[in-house]
C-alpha positions as CSV (number, residue, x, y, z in Angstrom):
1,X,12.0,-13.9,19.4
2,X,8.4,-14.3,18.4
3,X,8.2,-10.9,18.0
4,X,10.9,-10.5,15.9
5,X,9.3,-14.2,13.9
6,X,6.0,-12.5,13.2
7,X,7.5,-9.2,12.1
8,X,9.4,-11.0,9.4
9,X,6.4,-13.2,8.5
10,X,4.2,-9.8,7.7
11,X,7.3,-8.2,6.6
12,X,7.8,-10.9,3.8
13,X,3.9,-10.8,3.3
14,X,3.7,-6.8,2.9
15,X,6.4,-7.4,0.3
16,X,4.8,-10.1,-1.8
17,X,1.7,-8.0,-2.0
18,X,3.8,-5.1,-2.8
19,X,5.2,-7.0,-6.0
20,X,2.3,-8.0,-6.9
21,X,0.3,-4.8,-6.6
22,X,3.1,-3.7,-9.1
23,X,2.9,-6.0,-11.4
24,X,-0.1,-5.6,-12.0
25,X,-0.1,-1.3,-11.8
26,X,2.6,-2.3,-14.8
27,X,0.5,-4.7,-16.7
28,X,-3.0,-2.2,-16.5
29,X,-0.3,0.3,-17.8
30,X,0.5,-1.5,-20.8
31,X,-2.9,-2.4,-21.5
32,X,-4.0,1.5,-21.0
33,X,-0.9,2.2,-23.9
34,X,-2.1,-0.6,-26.5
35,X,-3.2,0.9,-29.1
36,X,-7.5,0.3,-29.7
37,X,-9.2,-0.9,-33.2
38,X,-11.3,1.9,-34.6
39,X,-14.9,0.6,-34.1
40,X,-18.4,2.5,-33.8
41,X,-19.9,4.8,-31.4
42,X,-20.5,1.8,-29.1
43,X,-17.4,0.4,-29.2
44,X,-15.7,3.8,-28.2
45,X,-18.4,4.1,-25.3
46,X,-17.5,0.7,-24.3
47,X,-13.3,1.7,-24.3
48,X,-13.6,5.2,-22.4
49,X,-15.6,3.4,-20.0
50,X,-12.8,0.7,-19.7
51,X,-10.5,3.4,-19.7
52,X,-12.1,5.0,-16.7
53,X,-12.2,1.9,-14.8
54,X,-8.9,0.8,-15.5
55,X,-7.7,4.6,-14.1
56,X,-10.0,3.7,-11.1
57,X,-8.4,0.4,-10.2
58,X,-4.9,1.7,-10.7
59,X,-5.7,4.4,-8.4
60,X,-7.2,2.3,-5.8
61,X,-3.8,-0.3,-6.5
62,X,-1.5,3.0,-6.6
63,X,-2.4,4.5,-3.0
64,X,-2.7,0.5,-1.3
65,X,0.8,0.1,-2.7
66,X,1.8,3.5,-0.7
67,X,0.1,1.9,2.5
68,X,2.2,-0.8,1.8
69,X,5.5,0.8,1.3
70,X,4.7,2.8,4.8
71,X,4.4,-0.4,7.0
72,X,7.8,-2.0,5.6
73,X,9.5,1.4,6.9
74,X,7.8,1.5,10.0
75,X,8.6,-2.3,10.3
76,X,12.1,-1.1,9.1
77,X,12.5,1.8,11.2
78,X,10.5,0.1,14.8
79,X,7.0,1.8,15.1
80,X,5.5,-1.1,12.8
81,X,1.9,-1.7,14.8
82,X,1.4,1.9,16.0
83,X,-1.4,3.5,15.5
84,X,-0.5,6.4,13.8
85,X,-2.9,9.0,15.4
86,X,-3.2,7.8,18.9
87,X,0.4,6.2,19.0
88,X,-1.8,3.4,20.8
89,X,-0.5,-0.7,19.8
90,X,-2.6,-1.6,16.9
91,X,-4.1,-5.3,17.8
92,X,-2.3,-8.2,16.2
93,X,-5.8,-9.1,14.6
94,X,-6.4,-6.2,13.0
95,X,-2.9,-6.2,11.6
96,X,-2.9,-9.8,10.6
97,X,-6.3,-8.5,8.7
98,X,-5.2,-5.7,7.0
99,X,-1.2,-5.5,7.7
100,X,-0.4,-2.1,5.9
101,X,-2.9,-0.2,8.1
102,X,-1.6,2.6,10.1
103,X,-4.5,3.1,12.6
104,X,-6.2,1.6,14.9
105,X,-10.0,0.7,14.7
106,X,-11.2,3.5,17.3
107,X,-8.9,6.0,14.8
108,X,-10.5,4.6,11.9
109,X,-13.9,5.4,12.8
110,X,-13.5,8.6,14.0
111,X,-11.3,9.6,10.2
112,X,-14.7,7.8,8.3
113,X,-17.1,9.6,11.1
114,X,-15.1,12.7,9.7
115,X,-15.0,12.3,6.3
116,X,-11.8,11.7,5.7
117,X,-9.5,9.2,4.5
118,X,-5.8,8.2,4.9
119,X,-4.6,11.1,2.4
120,X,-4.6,12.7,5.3
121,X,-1.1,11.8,6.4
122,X,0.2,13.7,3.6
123,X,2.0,11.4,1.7
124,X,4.5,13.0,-0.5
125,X,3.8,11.6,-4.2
126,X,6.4,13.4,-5.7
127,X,8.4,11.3,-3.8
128,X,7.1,7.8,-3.7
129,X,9.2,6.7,-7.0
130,X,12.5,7.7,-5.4
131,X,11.4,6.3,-1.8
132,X,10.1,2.7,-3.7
133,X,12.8,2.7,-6.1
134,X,15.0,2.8,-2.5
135,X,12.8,0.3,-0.8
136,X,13.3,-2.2,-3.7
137,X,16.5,-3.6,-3.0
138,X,16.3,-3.5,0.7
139,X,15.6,-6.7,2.6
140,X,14.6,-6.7,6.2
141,X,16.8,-9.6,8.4
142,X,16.7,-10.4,12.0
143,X,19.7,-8.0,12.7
144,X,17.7,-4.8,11.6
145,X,14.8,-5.9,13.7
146,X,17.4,-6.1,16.9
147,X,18.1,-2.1,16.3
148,X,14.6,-1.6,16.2
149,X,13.1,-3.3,18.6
């Protein structure tokens, strides 16, 4: 039963930092729609550089939120805490840590030592809206954790 204690604790965890990661994605939005006062050269230098960073932290906030989504189905679905390369249990420190990441430490290092990142595990974008928009109403219980487990 700890187990199933701890899953639901990062599962309700994963969740609150999923809402929040949108609520702010939907807030930058707004602010990125608003319209700007016509000012001089410097003031437009200053706003497409606000722009850009703006687009950079929503990107950053965009693929966590993925990351996120991925470790309430795996918690869903029962292969929450494998590493995703090696298949290997990821450590409960590391997940407590970071609790949407889908490898293990030794896998980490060798995707940096590589180059690469966590696009990798080609995550279809064209389908994130419909799989979140799915996700949104589902609430994990005890009983789903007793099919997966």
């Amino acid at each position: 039963m700890a187990r199933k204690d701890a899953l639901l604790r990062l599962h309700e965890k994963l969740r609150e930092k999923r809402d929040e990661i949108r609520k702010m994605l939907n807030q930058e939005r707004e602010l990125g729609q608003s319209p700007r006062d016509v000012g001089d050269v410097g003031d437009d230098a200053f706003n497409d550089n606000e722009k850009e960073l703006n687009s950079q932290l929503m990107a950053f906030e965009s693929r966590e939120l993925v990351q996120i989504e991925r470790a309430i189905e795996m918690i869903r679905i029962g292969r929450y805490g494998d590493c995703e390369l090696c298949q290997k249990k990821i450590p409960i420190n590391r997940l407590n840590a970071l609790p949407f990441t889908p490898l293990c430490v030794k896998c980490q290092e060798k995707v940096e030592q590589a180059g690469g990142d966590l696009d990798q595990f080609d995550i279809d974008w064209e389908n994130a809206a419909d799989f979140e928009f799915r996700m949104q109403e589902m609430d994990l219980t005890l009983g789903d954790l007793d099919q997966s487990v």
